[in-house]
N, C-alpha and C positions, 0 to 999 in steps of 0.2 A: 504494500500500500504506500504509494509516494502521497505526503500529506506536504504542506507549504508550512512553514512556519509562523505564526500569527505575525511578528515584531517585522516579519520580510514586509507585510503589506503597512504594521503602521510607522514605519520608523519614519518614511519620509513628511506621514503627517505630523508625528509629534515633534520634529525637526523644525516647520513650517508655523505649526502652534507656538514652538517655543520663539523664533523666529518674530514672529507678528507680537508675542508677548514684550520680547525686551524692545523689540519701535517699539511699542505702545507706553511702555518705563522711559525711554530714551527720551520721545514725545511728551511725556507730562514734566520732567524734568526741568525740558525746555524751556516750557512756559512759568517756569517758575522765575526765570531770571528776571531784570529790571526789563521792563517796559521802553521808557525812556530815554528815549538818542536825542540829544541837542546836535547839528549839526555848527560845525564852527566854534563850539567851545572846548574847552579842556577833555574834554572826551575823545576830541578825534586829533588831540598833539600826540606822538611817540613819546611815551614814557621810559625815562634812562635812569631808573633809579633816583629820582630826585635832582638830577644832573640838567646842567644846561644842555639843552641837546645841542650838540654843531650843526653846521648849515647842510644842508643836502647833499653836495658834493665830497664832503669830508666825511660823510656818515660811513663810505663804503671801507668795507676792509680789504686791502688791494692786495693776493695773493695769486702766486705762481697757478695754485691745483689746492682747491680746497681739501683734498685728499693725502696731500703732499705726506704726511706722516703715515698713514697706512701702506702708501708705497714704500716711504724710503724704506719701515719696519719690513717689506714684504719682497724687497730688492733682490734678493736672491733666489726669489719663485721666481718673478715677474722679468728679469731679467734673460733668460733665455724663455720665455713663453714667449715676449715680445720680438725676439728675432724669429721664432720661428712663424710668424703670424704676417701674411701677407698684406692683409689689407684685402686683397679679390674674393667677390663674394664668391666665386665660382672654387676657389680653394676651403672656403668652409663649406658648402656645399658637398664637396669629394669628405670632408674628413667627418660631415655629419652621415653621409651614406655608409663611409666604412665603419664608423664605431655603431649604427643601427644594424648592417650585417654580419659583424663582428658577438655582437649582441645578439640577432636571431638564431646564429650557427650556436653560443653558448645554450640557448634556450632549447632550442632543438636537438643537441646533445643530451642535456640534461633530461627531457621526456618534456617539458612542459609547455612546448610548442606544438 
């Protein structure tokens, strides 16, 4: 006797319950905050900790690679990934077909292809 398992037909409803539950939390939440926008007053300056703010132009923080530190730490991966990486999309293309055939010959080895 092949029976279906109850939780197979309701999981994707109680998923979608639960789902429509937190918007409906996330929704009331919302409307809790202030009402109130003055447009042109202190509400809508940049707040800098109590600080004068500087003028527009000065505000930007002017950096090489805003990543710059996770590279440099990463110098030693990224450093031969990057030579061997052409730029042509047609070269990622060949090395995404061979690590997916590479991958289906594993699976089909193993029985579960």
């Amino acid at each position: 006797m092949n029976t279906v398992p109850t939780l197979t037909f309701w999981a994707p409803l109680l998923c979608l319950i639960a789902f429509l539950i937190v918007i409906a939390i996330t929704y009331a939440y919302r409307h809790r905050g202030e009402a109130g926008y003055k447009e042109g007053t202190e509400q809508t300056e940049v707040f800098l900790s109590g600080e004068d703010v500087p003028e527009e132009g000065l505000r930007h923080i002017r950096a090489h690679n805003m990543y710059w530190g996770f590279f440099e730490a990463m110098k030693r991966y990224y450093d031969p990934t990057v030579r061997a990486h052409s730029g042509i999309v047609n070269d990622f293309l060949i090395w995404l077909l061979a690590l997916t055939a590479v991958a289906g010959l594993a699976l089909f080895a193993a029985g579960l292809f």
